[in-house]
C-alpha positions in Angstrom: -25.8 -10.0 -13.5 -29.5 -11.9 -13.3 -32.0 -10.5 -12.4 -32.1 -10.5 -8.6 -29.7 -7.7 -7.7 -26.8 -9.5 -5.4 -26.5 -8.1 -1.9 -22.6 -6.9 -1.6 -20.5 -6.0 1.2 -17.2 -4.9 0.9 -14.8 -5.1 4.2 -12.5 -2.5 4.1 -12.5 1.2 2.5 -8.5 1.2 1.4 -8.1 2.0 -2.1 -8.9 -1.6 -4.0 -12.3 -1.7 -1.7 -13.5 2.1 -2.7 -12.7 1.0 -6.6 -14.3 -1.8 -6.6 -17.9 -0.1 -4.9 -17.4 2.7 -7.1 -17.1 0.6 -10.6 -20.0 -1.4 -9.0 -22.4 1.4 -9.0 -21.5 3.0 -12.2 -23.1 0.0 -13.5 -26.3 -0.1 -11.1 -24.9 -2.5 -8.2 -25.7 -1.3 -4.9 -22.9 -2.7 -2.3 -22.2 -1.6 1.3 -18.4 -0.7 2.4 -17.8 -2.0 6.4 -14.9 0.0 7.6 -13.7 -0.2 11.2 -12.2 4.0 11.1 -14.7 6.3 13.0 -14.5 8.4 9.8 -12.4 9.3 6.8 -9.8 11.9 8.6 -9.7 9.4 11.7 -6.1 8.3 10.5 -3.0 9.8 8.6 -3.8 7.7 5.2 0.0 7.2 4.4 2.7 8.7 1.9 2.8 9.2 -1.7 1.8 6.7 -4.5 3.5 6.3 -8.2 0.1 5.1 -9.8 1.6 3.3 -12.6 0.0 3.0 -16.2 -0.6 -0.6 -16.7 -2.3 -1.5 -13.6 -3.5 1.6 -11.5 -4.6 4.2 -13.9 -6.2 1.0 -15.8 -8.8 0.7 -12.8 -9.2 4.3 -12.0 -10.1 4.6 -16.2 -12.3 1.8 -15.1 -13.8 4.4 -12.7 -14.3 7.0 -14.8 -12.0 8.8 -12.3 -8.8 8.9 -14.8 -9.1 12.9 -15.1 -10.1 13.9 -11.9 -6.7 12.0 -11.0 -4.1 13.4 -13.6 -5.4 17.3 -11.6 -4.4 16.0 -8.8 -1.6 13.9 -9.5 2.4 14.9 -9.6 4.0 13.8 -12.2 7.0 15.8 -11.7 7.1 13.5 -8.2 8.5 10.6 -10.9 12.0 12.3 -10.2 14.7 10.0 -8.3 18.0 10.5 -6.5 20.2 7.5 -5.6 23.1 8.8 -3.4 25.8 6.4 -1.2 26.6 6.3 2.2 28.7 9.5 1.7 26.0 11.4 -0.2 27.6 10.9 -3.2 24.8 11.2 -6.3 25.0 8.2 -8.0 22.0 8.2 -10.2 19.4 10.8 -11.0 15.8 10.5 -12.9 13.7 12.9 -13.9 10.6 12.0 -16.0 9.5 14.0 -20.0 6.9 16.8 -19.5 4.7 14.7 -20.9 5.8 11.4 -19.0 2.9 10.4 -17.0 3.3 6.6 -16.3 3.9 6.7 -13.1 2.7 10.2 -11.3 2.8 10.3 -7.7 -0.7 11.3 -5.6 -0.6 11.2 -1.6 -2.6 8.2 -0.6 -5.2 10.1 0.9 -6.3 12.4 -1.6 -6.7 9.4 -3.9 -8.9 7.8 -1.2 -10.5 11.2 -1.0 -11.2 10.9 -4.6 -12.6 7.5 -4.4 -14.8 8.6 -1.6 -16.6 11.5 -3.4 -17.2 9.2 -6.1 -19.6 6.9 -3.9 -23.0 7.0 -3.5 -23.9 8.6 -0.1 -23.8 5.9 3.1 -22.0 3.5 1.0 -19.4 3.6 3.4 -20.4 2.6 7.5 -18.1 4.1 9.3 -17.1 2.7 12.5 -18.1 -0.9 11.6 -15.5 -3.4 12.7 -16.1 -6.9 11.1 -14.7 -10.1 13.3 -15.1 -12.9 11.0 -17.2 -14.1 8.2 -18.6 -17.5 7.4 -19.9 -19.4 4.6 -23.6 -20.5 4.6 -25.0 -22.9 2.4 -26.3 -21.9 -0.9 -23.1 -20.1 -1.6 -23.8 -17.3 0.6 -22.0 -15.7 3.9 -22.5 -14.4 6.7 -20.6 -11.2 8.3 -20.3 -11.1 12.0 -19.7 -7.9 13.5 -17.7 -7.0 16.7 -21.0 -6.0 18.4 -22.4 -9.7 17.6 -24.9 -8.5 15.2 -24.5 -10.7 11.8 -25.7 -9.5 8.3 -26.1 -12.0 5.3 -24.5 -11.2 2.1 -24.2 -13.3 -1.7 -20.7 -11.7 -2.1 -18.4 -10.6 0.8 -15.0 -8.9 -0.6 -12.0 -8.7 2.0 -10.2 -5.4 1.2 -9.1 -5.8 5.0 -5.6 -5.6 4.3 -2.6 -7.1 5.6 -4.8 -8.7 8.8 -7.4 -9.5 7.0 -10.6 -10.9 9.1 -12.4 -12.1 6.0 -9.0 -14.4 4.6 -10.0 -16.9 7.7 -12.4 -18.1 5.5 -10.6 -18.9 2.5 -6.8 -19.2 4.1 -4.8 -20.6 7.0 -2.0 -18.6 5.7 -1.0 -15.6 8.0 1.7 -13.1 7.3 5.2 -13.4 9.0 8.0 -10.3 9.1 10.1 -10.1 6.1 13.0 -9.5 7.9 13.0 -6.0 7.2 12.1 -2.7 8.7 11.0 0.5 8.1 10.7 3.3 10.7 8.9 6.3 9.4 9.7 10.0 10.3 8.4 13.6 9.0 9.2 16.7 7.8 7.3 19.7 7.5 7.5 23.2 4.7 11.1 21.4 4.1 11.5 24.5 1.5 12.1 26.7 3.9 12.4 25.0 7.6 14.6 22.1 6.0 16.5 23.4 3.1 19.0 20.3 3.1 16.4 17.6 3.1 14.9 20.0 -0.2 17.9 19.6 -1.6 18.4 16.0 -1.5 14.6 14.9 -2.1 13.9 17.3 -5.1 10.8 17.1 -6.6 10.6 13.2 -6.3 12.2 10.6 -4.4 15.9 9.9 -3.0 17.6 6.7 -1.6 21.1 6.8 0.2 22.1 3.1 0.1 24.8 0.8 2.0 24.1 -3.3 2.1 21.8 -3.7 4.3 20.5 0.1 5.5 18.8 2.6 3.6 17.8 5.8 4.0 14.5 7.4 1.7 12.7 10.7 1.7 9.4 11.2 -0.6 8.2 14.5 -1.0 4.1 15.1 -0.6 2.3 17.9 -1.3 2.5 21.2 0.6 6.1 20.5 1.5 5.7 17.4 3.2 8.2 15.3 3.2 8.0 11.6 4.4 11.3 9.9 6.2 11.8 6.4 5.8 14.7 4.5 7.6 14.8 1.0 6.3 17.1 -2.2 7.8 17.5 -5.5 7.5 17.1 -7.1 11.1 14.9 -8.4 13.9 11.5 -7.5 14.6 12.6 -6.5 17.8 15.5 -4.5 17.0 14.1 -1.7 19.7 14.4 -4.4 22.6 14.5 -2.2 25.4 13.5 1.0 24.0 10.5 2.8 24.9 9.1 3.7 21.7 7.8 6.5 22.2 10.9 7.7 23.8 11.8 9.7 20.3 15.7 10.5 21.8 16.4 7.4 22.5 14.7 6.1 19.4 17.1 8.5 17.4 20.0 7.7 19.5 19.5 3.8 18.6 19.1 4.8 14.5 21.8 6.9 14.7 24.1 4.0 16.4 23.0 2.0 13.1 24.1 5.0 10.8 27.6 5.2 11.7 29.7 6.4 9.7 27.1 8.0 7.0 27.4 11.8 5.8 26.4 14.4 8.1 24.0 15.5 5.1 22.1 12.1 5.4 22.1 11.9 9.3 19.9 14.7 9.5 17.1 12.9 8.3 17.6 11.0 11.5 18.2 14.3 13.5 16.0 16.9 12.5 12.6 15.4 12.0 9.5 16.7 13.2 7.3 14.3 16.1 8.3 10.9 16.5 9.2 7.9 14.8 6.7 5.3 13.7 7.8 1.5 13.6 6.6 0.0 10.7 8.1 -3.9 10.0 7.5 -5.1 7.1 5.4 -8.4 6.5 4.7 -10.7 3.9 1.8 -13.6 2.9 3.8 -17.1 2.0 4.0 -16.8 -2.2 1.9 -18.7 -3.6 -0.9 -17.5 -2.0 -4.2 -19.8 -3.5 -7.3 -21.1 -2.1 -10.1 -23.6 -2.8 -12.9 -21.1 -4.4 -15.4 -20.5 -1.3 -19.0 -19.5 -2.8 -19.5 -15.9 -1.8 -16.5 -14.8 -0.1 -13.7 -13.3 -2.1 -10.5 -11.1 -1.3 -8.2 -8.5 -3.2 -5.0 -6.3 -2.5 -2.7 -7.0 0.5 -5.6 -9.5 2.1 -5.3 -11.7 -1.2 -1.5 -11.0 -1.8 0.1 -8.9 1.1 4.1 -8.6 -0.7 7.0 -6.6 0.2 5.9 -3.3 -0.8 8.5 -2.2 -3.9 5.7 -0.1 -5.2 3.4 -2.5 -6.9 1.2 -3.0 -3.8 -1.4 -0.1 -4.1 -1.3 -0.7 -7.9 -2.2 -4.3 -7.9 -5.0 -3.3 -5.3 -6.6 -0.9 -7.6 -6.4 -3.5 -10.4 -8.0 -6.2 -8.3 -11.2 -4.0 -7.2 -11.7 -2.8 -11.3 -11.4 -6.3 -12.0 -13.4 -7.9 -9.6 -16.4 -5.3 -10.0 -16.5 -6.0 -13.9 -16.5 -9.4 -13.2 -19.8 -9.3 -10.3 -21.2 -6.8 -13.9 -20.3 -9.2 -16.8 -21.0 -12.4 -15.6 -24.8 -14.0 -14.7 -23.7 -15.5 -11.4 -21.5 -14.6 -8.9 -19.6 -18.2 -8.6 -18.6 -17.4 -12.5 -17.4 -13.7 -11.6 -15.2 -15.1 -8.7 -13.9 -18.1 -11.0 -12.9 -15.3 -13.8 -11.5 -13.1 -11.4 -9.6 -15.5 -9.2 -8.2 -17.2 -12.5 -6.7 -14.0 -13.1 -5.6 -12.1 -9.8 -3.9 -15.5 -8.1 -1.4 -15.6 -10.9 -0.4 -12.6 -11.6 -0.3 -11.9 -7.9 2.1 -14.6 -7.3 4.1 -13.1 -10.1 4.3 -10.0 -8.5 5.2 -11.1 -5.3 8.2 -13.5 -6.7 9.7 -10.1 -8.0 8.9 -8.3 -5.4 10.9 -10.6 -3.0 13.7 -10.8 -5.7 14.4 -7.2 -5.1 14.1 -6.7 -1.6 16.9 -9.3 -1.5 18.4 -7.0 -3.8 17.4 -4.0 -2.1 18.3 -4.7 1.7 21.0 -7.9 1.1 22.3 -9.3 4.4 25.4 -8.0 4.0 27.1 -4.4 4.9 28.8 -3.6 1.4 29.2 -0.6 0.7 27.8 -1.0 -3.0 24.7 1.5 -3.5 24.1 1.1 -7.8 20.8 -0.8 -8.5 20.9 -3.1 -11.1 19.1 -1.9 -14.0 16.5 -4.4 -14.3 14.7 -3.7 -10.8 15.5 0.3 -11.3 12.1 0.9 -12.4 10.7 -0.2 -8.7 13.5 1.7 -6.9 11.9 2.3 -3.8 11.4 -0.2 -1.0 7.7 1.1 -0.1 4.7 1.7 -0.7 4.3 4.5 1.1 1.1 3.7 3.2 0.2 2.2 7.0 -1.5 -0.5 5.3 0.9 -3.2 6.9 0.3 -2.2 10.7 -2.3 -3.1 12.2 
């Protein structure tokens, strides 16, 4: 950059906002992460992520945090399982000793990772942003939900799915997908749950039937996250309380008739509740006219369904955007390189992404579980995070 050091805020401390302020201050640029969580155990932070070679672990090499990740990482999580409705193993994956293009990390101790790495008070906790605006000169203004305001050069929004920075930029808003997910867990499945063990492994599984699937990701210290996914309405739990857990399990189980009795536990014998999670998506493409000062990346720039790219492409964004702000002398040519970048290859993503949830959950009931080999790779229908609720 010039000489005058640009004042930064970054709204949001998910993973793509946390890269991007770390890569920042490797290379001397002070920035300030707004983040509406009390603090950084406030919330469950979400499932397990396959942090894939040519896009994640890019950025976190970017952030000199490659190692530190690969000791914490699980690459033996790369295993899958695809069974049928009848628990029939269809197809199973297990990655090389040496394999590590896609090891699996639970969210949170990758945010926990990105956290350490900052600069002390670089994150405010507890700071809820409620719009930004432009200002002339190509800077903008953040207005907090306390009505103070704070003047910025660059605002980032790494706000997510319901993004208040993408006002600026975006009518666009996201709209349900169609699809469902309803989250459930299990705890030290080893020895409490010795079936759900056997059917996750090390890795991954998916039981599949047209337009229901069943998935369990195991975590570290034998956790293991439940995900029951549908095709249907938003409000497929008209009438339910939902935190009536029986008669949330007695509606799933109504919608898994017929499925093994080895696959029905997952809807039986979890631990807690069940979490409704549908599934939204931006409209593809997602563009904007550039806006001086105001930027976005991850699911606020490009909020897809989430077939395992999501996180990935939100890493990449925040490397990318940092080593922009650092390589070029103003901040209107670091947005033009980055945006020139990120909107294409996010609406590539995102066209694949919606080809295989079509794939994935098809409106129909057939009974055919085999995944054609070209979307294999992506396999899950997740991204194993919260990200999407708001």
């Amino acid at each position: 950059m010039s000489t005058t050091t640009p004042r930064i805020a970054i709204v949001g401390a998910g993973l793509g906002g946390l890269v991007c302020a770390r890569v920042l201050e490797q290379h001397g640029v002070p920035v300030t992460v707004f983040e509406h969580e009390s603090g950084p155990n406030s919330r469950s932070q979400g499932g397990t992520l396959d942090i894939h070679e040519e896009t994640g672990q890019v950025a976190l090499r970017a952030a000199g945090l490659f190692d530190q990740f690969l000791a914490l990482s699980r690459p033996e999580g790369q295993e899958w399982r695809l069974y049928d409705r009848r628990a029939t193993l269809i197809r199973h994956d297990q990655a090389g000793e040496d394999d590590l293009s896609r090891p699996e990390i639970d969210r949170g101790r990758l945010r926990t990772l990105l956290l350490d790495s900052l600069a002390p008070g670089t994150v405010r906790w507890g700071h809820s942003v409620r719009a930004v605006t432009p200002l002339p000169h190509g800077t903008a203004r953040l207005h907090h939900h306390d009505d103070t305001v704070e003047d910025f050069d660059l605002v980032i929004g790494a706000d997510g799915a319901w993004s208040r920075v993408r006002p600026a930029l975006s009518d666009a808003q996201p709209a349900y997908s169609g699809v469902t997910l309803v989250e459930a867990h299990f705890d030290d499945v080893d020895h409490r749950h010795p079936g759900i063990a056997r059917l996750v492994g090390r890795g991954t599984m998916s039981a599949k039937a047209g337009r229901r699937s069943l998935v369990l990701q195991r975590n570290s210290n034998g956790h293991v996250r439940a995900y029951i996914n549908f095709r249907g309405p938003q409000d497929w739990h008209s009438g339910l309380d939902l935190a009536d857990t029986e008669a949330v399990r007695a509606r799933l189980l109504a919608q898994y008739q017929g499925w093994d009795e080895s696959l029905l536990a997952i809807l039986r014998d979890n631990e807690g509740g069940f979490i409704n999670r549908p599934m939204f998506v931006l409209p593809a493409p997602h563009t904007w006219r550039r806006v001086p000062g105001i930027t976005l990346l991850g699911d606020a720039a490009h909020l897809m369904p989430p077939v395992g790219v999501g996180a990935n492409l939100a890493l990449l964004d925040g490397a990318e955007l940092a080593r922009a702000v650092v390589d070029h002398p103003t901040l209107d040519e670091a947005l033009g390189a980055y945006e020139s970048v990120m909107l294409p290859r996010a609406d590539d993503n995102a066209k694949t992404a919606r080809q295989m949830l079509a794939t994935l959950m098809p409106d129909t009931d057939s009974d055919d579980a085999a995944f054609p080999d070209a979307i294999w790779p992506a396999k899950d229908l997740l991204d194993s995070g919260p990200a999407q609720t708001s």
